[in-house]
Every structure is written in structure tokens, then in C-alpha cells.
C-alpha positions, 0 to 999 in steps of 0.5 A: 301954062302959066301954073307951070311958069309960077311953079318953077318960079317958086322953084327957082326963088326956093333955090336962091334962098337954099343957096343964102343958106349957106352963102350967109352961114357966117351971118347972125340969124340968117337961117332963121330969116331964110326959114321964114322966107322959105315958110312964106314962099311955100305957103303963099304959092300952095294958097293960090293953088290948092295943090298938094301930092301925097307925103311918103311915109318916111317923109311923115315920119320926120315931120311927126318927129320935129312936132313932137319936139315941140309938144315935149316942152310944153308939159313941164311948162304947165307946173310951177306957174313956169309960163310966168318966166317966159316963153324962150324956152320955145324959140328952137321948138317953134323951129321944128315946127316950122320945119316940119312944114316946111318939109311937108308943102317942099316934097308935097308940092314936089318943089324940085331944087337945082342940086348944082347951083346949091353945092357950087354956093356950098364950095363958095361959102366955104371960100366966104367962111375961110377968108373971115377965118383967116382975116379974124385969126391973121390980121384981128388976132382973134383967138378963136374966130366967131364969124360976123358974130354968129358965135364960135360954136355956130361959125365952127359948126357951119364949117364942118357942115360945109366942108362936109358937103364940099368933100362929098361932091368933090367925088362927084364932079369930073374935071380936074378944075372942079375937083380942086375948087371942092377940094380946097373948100373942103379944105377952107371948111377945115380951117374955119373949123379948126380956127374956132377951136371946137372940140366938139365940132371937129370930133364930129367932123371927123366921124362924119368924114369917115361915114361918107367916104365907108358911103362913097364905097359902098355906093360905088364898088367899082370905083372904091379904090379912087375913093380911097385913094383920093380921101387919103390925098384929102387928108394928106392936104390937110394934115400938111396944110394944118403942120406948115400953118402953126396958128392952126397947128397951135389951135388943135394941140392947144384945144386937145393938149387942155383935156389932159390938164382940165381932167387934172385940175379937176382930180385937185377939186378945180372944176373951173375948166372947160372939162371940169365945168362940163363934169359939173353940168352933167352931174346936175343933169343926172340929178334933174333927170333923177327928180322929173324923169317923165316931162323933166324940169322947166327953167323956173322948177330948175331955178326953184330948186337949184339947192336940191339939184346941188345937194342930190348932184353934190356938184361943186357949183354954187347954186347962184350960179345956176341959171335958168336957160343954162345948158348942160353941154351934152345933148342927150342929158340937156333934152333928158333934163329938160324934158324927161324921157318923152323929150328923149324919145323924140329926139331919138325919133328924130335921129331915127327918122332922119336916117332911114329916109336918106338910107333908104335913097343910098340903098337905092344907089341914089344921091349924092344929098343923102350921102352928105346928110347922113354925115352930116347927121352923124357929126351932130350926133358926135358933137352932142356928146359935148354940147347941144348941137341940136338943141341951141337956136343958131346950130339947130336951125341951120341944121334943119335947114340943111335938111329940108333942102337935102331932102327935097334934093334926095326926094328928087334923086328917089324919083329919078329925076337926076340933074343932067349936069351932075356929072358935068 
């Protein structure tokens, strides 16, 4: 009896820290501080009980796939004296790790977290995320919005998370008052969003809302004329809500209206834009990849041969401006540049690995989890294409938190072991 007590103990504390997660998403580092809480939790309880049940394979899979994350960055590391430079380099690796033990002791120890206390802290966030948004734009004239200093980037990516999520289980409750709480923090996700001016971040969005309503559908053929129905009114709201706030309104032309005129600037050999610099960073990719194409070029190698990058890539950046932990603004030419093509290889694993486990739960007709994380998934894959979503330290960490507690959800859900008040 009292192993029983302990276990849902653990589970509970387990799900008050899923549910910081997202309630502190606005907040620099908290997911990497719920991390180890979690890491700490799972550990002290499997020490005292010696218990741990079999891992599925799928489960395996992504645990193989995040250490493989970080035993790709370290071949590059062991040439050119590069160790002497430091050891950043491995802070988001060291996060994959971590996560990947965390998902093994989360489904080993069959830790059962309570999926309705997590979605309404979901809904919550997104009314948290939403009134910093809007105080920081209204009342700061904070052009694009960063949060509690989490950044622009992280802030508008944990909105499209949110509002993801919230959008999701909107068609999951019943009551007209529950629909309109997720609809308007689906909503609320939005603008955080939108208020932060991401390009990359409200591309994903928008991809990834597609893929869960086709999801929604699929899952639920007798019902797929209400989902469409619905969607169309989320959208709608949505669209109305972004015309009649010109701020936000003004956010979103302004953003996309620059494409046209970086591309522009940069045809005129102006490639001091958001656009032309990203041209820029990818030619330099390319040439690094061209260089290393097996373990890629470590900080220091980059640094090193800085004139060798610029000559084979003919950018137009001088070459005091490379730095050594500088991005290339594209997810899969940053892991090819880095790591060569054993570091693409385990990022695709990744991908990969992600979405069979939650596909094989929608198969199933399971879960309202692997829904959202399959969007989820797809956003951050979409977003890659402008930035490194999956690479950069507070988005990337936030990202497999989410996954950890989605999957522990949709492990439950491929056991049939459903919360009764999930259709309350």
C-alpha cells in the first residue's frame, strides 16, 4: 500500500510540473528547470523501487534517436584542438539526453499523468501568454513581444505550441463554456504569435493546424462535417479578430509585405535583411557541408576557416563577422553543417521516431495527445525551414518537454487506460 501511495504521489508531482511547463512557457529557462526537476523526481523514486517495465519499441526507437543527437556532436569536436573552445556546443545535446531518460523511467515506470489537469493549464497559458502579449504591444509599445525575457522567437513559438494544443482539445470537450474557454485561448495563443512577428513560427502554425484538423477527420468520420464546421468558425474568429486589431493586422502584413522587398534589396547586392542574411547563411552552410560532409565543422574549424567558407560560398559577409556559435537559420543545412550527415541522420531519426509512435496511437483511434503532438511535430518542421527550432536551446528544450508528457499521455491512452473526464 504504501509503494501504491508513493507511486501516485510521484504522479501527481509529475503533473504539477507537466502542468509549469506550460503555465511558465513566457518564463526564461523554466523548461529546462522542470527538466531536471522531472529527471530528479523519476530517478529518486526508480532508486527506492527497483521497478521498471518493459520500454515498447517505438518507445526505444526515440530514446536511441535523442542520444544519437548527442553522439553526433562530438566527432567534430575531437579535431582541431576544438574541446579548447569550450563546451556550449553541447548544452542542447545534453538536453536530448536527458530527455531521453526521461521518457524511458516516464513509460517504464508506467507513470500515469492526469490529461485534463494538463490541457486546462494549456487553455490557462494561453490566457497568461496572451495578456503579456498584449500589455508588452499596448501599454510597453514593444514592437515585437519577447515574453518575460524568453526571447521573441521562444515567446512566439510557445504560442503556436499552445494554441495548438488548445485548438485540439477544443473538440474534445463538450460544454458550450469549455468550448469557448479553448476556443479563446486557441485564440490568445494566436496573437502571442502574431504579436512577436515570427514568420517561421506562424508558417508552422498554420501547417500544423491543417494536419490536425485532416487528423480530427480522420479519427472521427461521423463527425467530420462539425469538425469542419467548427474549424472554419475558428478561423473565421480569427481572421475577423486579426482585421478589426490593426496592431495585429499591421504585424502580419509588415512581416510578409519585407519578404518581397528583402528579396529586392538583395537582387540590388543588399543582403543586409532578414531574407538576404538568411541567403547568406545558407550559402555558407552549403560550403561548410561541401568541406566536412561526414562529422561537419566544429565552432572553432568554422572560425578557423572563416576565409575558406567565404571564398567557396562567395557570400557577401566578411569574415569578422562569422562567429563561432552562429546559426544558419535553416534546421536541416545548421545539423548538416555541424555535424555532417551522421548529425542529419539523427535528426531525421528523430522525426521519424516521433511520428510513428503518436501514428500508431491515431491508428488506433486513440488520443487526443498524439493528435496535438503530430501538429506540433509538423510545425517545428515547417518552422526549420527558417530557423532551428529544434536545435536552439529554449525551443528545443520546450519542444521535448512537450513530448515527454504527450507521450506518457498517449501511452496511457494505447493502454486503454482513458480518463473518465475526457469527454466531460
Amino acid at each position: 500500500m504504501q509503494l501504491k501511495y508513493n507511486k501516485e504521489g510521484l504522479e501527481k508531482f509529475i503533473t504539477l510540473l507537466a502542468c509549469g511547463v506550460f503555465l511558465f512557457s513566457s518564463v526564461k529557462s523554466m523548461s529546462q528547470v522542470f527538466m531536471v526537476l522531472m529527471l530528479v523526481s523519476l530517478l529518486f523514486y526508480w532508486a527506492c523501487t527497483h521497478q521498471l517495465y518493459d520500454i515498447p519499441r517505438q518507445i526505444k526507437f526515440i530514446a536511441y534517436s535523442f542520444i544519437a543527437v548527442f553522439l553526433t556532436t562530438i566527432p567534430n569536436m575531437l579535431v582541431n584542438d576544438s574541446l579548447s573552445y569550450g563546451l556550449r556546443i553541447f548544452n542542447q545535446p545534453l538536453g536530448y539526453v536527458v530527455a531521453a531518460i526521461i521518457l524511458v523511467l516516464m513509460i517504464g515506470l508506467r507513470v500515469s499523468l492526469n490529461q485534463k489537469m494538463i490541457f486546462y493549464s494549456i487553455g490557462i497559458a494561453c490566457f497568461i501568454n496572451g495578456a503579456i502579449a498584449f500589455f508588452q504591444r499596448f501599454v510597453l509599445g514593444i514592437e515585437r513581444v519577447n515574453g518575460l525575457d524568453i526571447g521573441i522567437t521562444a515567446f512566439g513559438n510557445a504560442g503556436s505550441v499552445l494554441a495548438l494544443c488548445a485548438f485540439a482539445y477544443f473538440f474534445i470537450v463538450r460544454s458550450v463554456q469549455k468550448k469557448l474557454f479553448f476556443g479563446a485561448s486557441a485564440i490568445l495563443g494566436c496573437f502571442v504569435m502574431v504579436f512577436s512577428e515570427t514568420r517561421g513560427v506562424i508558417m508552422g502554425f498554420g501547417v500544423g493546424f491543417v494536419l490536425i484538423v485532416l487528423l480530427l477527420v480522420y479519427c472521427n468520420k461521423q463527425k467530420r462535417l462539425a469538425i469542419l464546421k467548427y474549424s472554419s468558425y475558428f478561423v473565421l474568429a480569427l481572421c475577423l479578430l486579426m482585421v478589426l486589431v490593426p496592431q495585429a493586422r499591421e504585424s502580419l502584413t509588415k512581416r510578409f509585405d519585407a519578404i518581397g522587398s528583402d528579396i529586392n534589396q538583395y537582387e540590388k547586392n543588399d543582403y543586409d535583411t532578414s531574407v538576404g542574411l538568411r541567403f547568406e547563411f545558407w550559402k555558407e552552410a552549403i560550403a561548410i557541408i561541401r568541406l566536412s560532409p561526414i562529422i561537419g565543422l566544429s565552432p572553432k574549424s568554422i572560425l578557423d576557416r572563416r576565409y575558406e567558407i567565404k571564398a567557396l560560398s562567395k557570400s557577401r559577409r566578411e569574415p569578422s563577422d562569422f562567429t563561432r556559435y552562429g546559426r544558419f537559420h535553416n534546421e536541416i543545412l545548421n545539423t548538416f553543417a555541424r555535424k555532417g550527415v551522421l548529425g542529419l541522420l539523427a535528426l531525421l531519426a528523430v522525426w521519424i521516431s516521433i511520428a510513428i509512435f503518436f501514428w500508431k496511437n491515431i491508428s488506433k483511434g486513440d488520443g487526443i495527445a498524439a493528435i496535438s503532438m503530430l501538429g506540433i511535430l509538423v510545425s517545428y518542421i515547417v518552422a526549420g525551414f527558417v530557423f532551428e527550432p529544434m536545435s536552439a536551446f529554449g525551443e528545443g528544450n520546450y519542444f521535448l518537454m512537450v513530448l515527454v508528457i504527450f507521450a506518457s499521455l498517449a501511452f496511457d491512452f494505447s493502454r486503454s487506460e482513458k480518463s473518465n473526464d475526457m469527454h466531460s
